[in-house]
C-alpha positions in Angstrom: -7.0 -3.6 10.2 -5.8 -6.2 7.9 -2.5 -4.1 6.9 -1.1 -1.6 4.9 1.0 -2.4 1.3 3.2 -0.7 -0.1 1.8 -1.5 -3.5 2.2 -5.4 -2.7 3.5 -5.8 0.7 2.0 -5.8 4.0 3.3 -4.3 6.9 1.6 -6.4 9.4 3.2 -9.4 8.1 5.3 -8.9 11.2 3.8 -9.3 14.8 6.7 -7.2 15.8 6.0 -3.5 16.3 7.7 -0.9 15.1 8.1 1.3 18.9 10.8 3.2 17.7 9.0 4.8 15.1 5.5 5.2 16.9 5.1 9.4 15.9 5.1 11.6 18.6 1.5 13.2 17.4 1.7 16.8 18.7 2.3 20.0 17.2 4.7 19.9 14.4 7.9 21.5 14.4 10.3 22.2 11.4 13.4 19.8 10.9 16.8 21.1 10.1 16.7 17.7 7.6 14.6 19.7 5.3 14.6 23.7 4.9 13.6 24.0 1.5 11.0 21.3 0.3 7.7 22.1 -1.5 5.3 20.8 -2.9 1.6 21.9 -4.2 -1.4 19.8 -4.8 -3.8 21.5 -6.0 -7.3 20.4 -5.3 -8.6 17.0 -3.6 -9.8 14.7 -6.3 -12.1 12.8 -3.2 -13.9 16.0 -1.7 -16.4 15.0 -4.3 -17.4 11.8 -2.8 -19.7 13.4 0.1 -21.6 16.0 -2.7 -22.1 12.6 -4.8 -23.3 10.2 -2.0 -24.8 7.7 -5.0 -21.7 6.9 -6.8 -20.2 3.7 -6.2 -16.8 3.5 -4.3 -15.4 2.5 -7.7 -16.6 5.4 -9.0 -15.1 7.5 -6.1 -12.1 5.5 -5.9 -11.3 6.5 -9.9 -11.8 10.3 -9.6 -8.3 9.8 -7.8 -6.5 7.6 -10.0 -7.7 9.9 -12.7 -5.9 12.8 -10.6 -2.9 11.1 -10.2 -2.4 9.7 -13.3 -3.0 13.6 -14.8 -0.2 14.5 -12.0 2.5 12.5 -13.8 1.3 13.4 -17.2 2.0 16.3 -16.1 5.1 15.9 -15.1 6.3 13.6 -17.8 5.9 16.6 -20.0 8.9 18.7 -18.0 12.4 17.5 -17.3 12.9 15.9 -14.7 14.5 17.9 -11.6 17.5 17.3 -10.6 19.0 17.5 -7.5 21.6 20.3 -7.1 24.0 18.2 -5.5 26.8 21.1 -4.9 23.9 23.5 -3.0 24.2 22.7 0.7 23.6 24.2 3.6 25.9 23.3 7.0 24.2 22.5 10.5 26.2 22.1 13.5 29.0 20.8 11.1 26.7 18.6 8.9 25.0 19.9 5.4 21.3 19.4 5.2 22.2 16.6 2.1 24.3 14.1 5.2 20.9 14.3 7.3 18.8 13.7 4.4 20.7 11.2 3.4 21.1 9.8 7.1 16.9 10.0 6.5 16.9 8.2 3.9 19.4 5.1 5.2 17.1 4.7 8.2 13.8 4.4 6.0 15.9 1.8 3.8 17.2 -0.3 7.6 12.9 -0.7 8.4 12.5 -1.8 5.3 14.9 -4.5 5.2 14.1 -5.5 8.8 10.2 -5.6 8.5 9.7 -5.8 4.4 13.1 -8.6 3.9 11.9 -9.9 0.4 10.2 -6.4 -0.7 14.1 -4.8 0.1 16.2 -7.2 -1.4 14.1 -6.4 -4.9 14.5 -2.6 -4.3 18.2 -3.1 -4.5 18.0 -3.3 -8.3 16.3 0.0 -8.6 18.1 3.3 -9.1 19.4 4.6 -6.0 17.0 7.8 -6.3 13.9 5.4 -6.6 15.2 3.0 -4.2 15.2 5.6 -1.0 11.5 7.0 -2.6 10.4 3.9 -1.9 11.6 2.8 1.5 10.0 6.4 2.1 6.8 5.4 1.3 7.2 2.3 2.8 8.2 3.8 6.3 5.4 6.6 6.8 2.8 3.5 5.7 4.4 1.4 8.4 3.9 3.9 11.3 0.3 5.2 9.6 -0.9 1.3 10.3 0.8 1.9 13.6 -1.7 4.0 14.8 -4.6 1.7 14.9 -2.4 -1.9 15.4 0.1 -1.3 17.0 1.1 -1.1 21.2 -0.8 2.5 21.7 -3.3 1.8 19.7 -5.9 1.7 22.8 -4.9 5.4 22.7 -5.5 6.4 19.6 -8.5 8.7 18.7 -10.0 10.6 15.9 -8.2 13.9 16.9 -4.8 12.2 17.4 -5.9 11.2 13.8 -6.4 14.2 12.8 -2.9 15.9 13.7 -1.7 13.0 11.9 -2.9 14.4 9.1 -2.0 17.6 9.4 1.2 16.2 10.0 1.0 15.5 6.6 -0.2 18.2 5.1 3.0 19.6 6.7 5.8 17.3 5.4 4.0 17.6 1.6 4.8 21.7 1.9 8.4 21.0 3.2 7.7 21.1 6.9 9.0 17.5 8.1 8.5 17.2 11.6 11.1 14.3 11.9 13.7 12.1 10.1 11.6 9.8 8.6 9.1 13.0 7.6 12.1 14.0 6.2 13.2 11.6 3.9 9.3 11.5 2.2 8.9 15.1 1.7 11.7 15.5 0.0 10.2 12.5 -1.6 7.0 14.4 -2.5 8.9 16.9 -3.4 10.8 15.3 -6.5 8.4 13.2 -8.2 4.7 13.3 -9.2 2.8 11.8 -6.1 -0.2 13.9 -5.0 -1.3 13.9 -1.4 -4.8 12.2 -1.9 -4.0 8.9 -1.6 -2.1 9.4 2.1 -5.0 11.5 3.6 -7.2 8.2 2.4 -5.1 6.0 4.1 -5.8 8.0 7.0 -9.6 7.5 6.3 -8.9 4.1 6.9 -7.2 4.4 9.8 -10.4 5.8 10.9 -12.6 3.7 9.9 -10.8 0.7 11.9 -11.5 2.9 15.0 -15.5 3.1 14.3 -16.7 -0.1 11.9 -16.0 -3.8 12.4 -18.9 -4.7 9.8 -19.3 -4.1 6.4 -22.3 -4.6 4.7 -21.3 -5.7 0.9 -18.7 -5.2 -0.9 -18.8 -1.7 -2.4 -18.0 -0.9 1.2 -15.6 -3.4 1.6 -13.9 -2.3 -1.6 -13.7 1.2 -0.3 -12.3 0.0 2.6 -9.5 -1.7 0.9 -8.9 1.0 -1.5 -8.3 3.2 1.7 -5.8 1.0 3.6 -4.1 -0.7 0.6 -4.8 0.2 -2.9 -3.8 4.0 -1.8 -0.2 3.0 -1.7 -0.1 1.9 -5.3 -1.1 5.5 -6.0 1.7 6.2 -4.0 4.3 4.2 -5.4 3.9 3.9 -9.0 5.5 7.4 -9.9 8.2 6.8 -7.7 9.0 3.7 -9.7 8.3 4.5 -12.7 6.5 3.5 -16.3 8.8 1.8 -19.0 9.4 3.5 -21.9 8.5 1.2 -23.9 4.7 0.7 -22.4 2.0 1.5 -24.5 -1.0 1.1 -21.9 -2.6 4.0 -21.1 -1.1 5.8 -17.3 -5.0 5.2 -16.3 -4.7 1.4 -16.9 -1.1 1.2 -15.0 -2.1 3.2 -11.6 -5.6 0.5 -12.2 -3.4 -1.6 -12.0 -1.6 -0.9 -9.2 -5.0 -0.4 -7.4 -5.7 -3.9 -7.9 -3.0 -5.5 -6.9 -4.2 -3.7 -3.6 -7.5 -4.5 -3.6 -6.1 -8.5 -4.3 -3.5 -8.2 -1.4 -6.4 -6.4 1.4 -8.4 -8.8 0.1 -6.0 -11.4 0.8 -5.1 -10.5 4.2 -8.9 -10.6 5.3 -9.4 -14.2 4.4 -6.3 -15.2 5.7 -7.0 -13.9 9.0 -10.8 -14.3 9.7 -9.9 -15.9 12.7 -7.8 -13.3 13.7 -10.0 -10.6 13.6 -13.0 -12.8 14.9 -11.1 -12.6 18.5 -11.4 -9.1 18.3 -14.9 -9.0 17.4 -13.8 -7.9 13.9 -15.5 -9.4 10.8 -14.2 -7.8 7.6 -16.3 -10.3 5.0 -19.9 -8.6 3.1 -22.4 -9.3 5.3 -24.7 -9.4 2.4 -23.3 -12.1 1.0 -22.6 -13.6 3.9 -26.6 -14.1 4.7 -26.8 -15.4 0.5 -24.5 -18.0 1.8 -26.5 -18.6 4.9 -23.7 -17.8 7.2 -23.3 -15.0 10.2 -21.4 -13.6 12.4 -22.0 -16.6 14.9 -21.0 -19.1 12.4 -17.4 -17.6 12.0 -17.2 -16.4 16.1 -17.7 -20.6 16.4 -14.8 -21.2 13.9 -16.6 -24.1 12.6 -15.5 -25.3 9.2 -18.6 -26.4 7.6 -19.7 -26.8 3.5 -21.6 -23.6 3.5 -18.2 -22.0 4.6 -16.3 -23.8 2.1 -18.5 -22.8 -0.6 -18.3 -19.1 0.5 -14.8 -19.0 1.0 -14.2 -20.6 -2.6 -16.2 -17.4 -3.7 -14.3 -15.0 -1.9 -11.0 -16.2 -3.5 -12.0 -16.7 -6.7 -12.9 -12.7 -6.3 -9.3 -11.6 -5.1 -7.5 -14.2 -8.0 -9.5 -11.9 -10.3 -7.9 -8.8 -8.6 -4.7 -10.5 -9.1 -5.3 -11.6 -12.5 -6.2 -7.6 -13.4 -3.0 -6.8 -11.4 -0.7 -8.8 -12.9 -1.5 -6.7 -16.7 0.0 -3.6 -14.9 3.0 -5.3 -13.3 4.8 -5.6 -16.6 4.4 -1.6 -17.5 6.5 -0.6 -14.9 9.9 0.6 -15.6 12.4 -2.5 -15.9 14.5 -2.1 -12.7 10.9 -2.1 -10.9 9.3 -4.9 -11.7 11.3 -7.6 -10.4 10.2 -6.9 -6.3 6.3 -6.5 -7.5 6.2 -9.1 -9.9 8.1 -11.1 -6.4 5.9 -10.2 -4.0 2.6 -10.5 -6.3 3.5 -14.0 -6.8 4.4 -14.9 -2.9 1.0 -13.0 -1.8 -1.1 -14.9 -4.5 0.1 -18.4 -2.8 -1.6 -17.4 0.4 -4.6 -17.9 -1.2 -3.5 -21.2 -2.1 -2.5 -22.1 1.2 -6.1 -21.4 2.7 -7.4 -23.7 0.2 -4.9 -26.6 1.3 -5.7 -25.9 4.5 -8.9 -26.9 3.8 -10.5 -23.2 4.2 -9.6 -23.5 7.9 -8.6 -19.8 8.6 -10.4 -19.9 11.8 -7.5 -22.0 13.6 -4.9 -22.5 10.4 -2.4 -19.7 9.6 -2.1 -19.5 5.8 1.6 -18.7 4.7 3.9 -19.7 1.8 7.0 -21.4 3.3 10.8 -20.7 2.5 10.8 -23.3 -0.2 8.0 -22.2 -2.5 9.4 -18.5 -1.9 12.9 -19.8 -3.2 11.3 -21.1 -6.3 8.7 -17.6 -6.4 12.1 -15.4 -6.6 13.2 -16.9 -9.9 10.2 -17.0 -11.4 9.3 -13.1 -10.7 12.7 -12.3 -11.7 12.0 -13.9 -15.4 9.2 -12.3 -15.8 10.4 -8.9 -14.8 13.2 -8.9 -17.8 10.3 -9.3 -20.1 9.1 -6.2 -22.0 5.6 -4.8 -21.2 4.1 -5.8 -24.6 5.2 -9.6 -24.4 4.6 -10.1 -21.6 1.0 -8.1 -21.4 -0.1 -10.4 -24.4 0.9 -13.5 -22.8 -1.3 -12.5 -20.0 -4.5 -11.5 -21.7 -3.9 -14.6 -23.8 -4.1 -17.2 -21.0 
């Protein structure tokens, strides 16, 4: 699997593996971190999809950005709760508040160690959202864990499932650890709904059954599942400005794009990659248009016809970004600055495959210290710019 994002970063970036926070998948047990955290969900927006086998995965994939963005609607029409800060409850001489907040310092010490540029941008956002998001971040982490990190070998569909049920868990208040902890009470303050974590389990196991997909509706599912899920995840936690006047549908679109653009990004990055484990993750379909196979990339072999393919395959995830980058600039103000950051470094792998002349059979694409430098600055000016401008700008170029 080509990584997890928390809206726009990956995970996997690092080769290191996160040991320390590989779950203990058993039976879950109720923390002392959380004894009063709850959360309902209502129905699943995606039990449809197997009623309505014709639908495309856009299709499918909508249902639940049409659930979420109804979840914070929702919401937006109630004040916003507040946490009691005075109610607490002692454990062996610590109050239930010093463990969550122990929770939440751990979530925020992953992120900075494995997510460096992502956590330097969260710093400007409130200190509430800030810990939401290292949350997220941190259960995504060790989700991917499953299936690529060192006991993945072990993994199976029922160690997948109590993973899910994990879940299920945490979301009614039942954390079964620390890090648990910190995202259900998470869940349990602003509008996320649990659909989009349960797919990201999806695609955890569809990395332990499929190696092929056959054109790009699948492929786009795929992605949805294992990326464009955590911008579901993460946009209510950070917020939409005040002063947006796109539709929540087109923001959380939005956010799935920027996704889609990143999976999409991380497959043609690292062809050669997942070649050595008998992994191809490009539409076969189009593939055979091109008059490539799977021989062609197992040989590595750099030819025109590859060339010409791969120019089609990033001029598809630049349109992702391009759709992406509309939504950026609706988010609320102290928010944008790591997206519109780590949009802009993600984009230049794409431009690194190209200067390496479509060699990512052998070639690592990556954007070097320098051109991130120059990236921060440049995310950071466009972040202070109001949606409107900035939106009009965009659809102008």
């Amino acid at each position: 699997m080509s990584g997890v994002l928390l809206w726009v970063v990956s995970p996997k970036e690092n080769a290191n593996s996160l040991l320390s926070l590989m779950p203990r998948i058993g039976s879950p047990r109720r923390s002392k971190l959380c004894s009063r955290l709850t959360f309902s969900t209502g129905v699943l927006a995606y039990s449809g999809a197997v009623a309505h086998p014709i639908r495309s995965s856009e299709e499918m994939v909508y249902e639940v950005v049409l659930k979420q963005a109804a979840l914070v609607r929702e919401q937006s029409r109630v004040k916003e709760r507040a946490l009691d800060l005075d109610e607490r409850i002692e454990t062996d001489g610590l109050s239930n508040w010093d463990l969550l907040n122990q929770a939440y310092d751990r979530c925020g010490e992953v992120c900075a160690e494995y997510a460096k540029t992502f956590y330097l941008g969260t710093l400007l956002m409130t200190p509430e959202r800030r810990r939401a998001v290292w949350a997220i971040y941190v259960w995504c982490r060790r989700t991917d864990e499953l299936v690529d990190g060192p006991n993945a070998s072990y993994i199976t569909p029922k160690a997948l499932d109590r993973w899910e049920k994990r879940l299920t868990d945490l979301f009614e208040g039942r954390p079964y650890d620390m890090y648990d902890a910190a995202l259900s009470d998470t869940v349990s303050k602003y509008p996320v709904d649990i659909q989009p974590f349960k797919d990201m389990v999806e695609g955890m196991r569809l990395d332990l059954i499929k190696s092929r997909y056959q054109n790009f509706d699948e492929l786009y599912l795929y992605c949805y599942y294992v990326a464009g899920t955590v911008g579901l995840m993460s946009v209510p936690v950070m917020g939409i400005s005040p002063e947006s006047k796109a539709s929540t549908e087109t923001v959380y679109n939005a956010a799935l794009a920027l996704g889609i653009a990143n999976q999409l990004t991380n497959i043609l990055r690292d062809v050669g990659e997942d070649a050595r484990r008998g992994r191809v993750y490009l539409p076969q379909d189009e593939l055979a248009q091109a008059g490539l196979s799977d021989d062609d990339i197992f040989q590595g072999k750099v030819t025109d016809k590859w060339k010409m393919f791969m120019k089609g395959q990033i001029k598809r995830a630049r349109m992702f970004f391009d759709e992406a980058e509309k939504g950026v600039s609706e988010l609320n103000s102290a928010s944008r600055w790591p997206v519109w950051a780590s949009l802009l470094l993600y984009r230049q792998i794409l431009d690194a495959i190209e200067a390496n002349g479509y060699d990512n059979f052998t070639k690592r694409a990556y954007v070097g210290k320098a051109k991130k430098l120059v990236s921060l600055p440049v995310a950071y000016g466009r972040a202070v710019i109001g949606p409107s401008k900035l939106t009009k700008q965009l659809v102008s170029r």
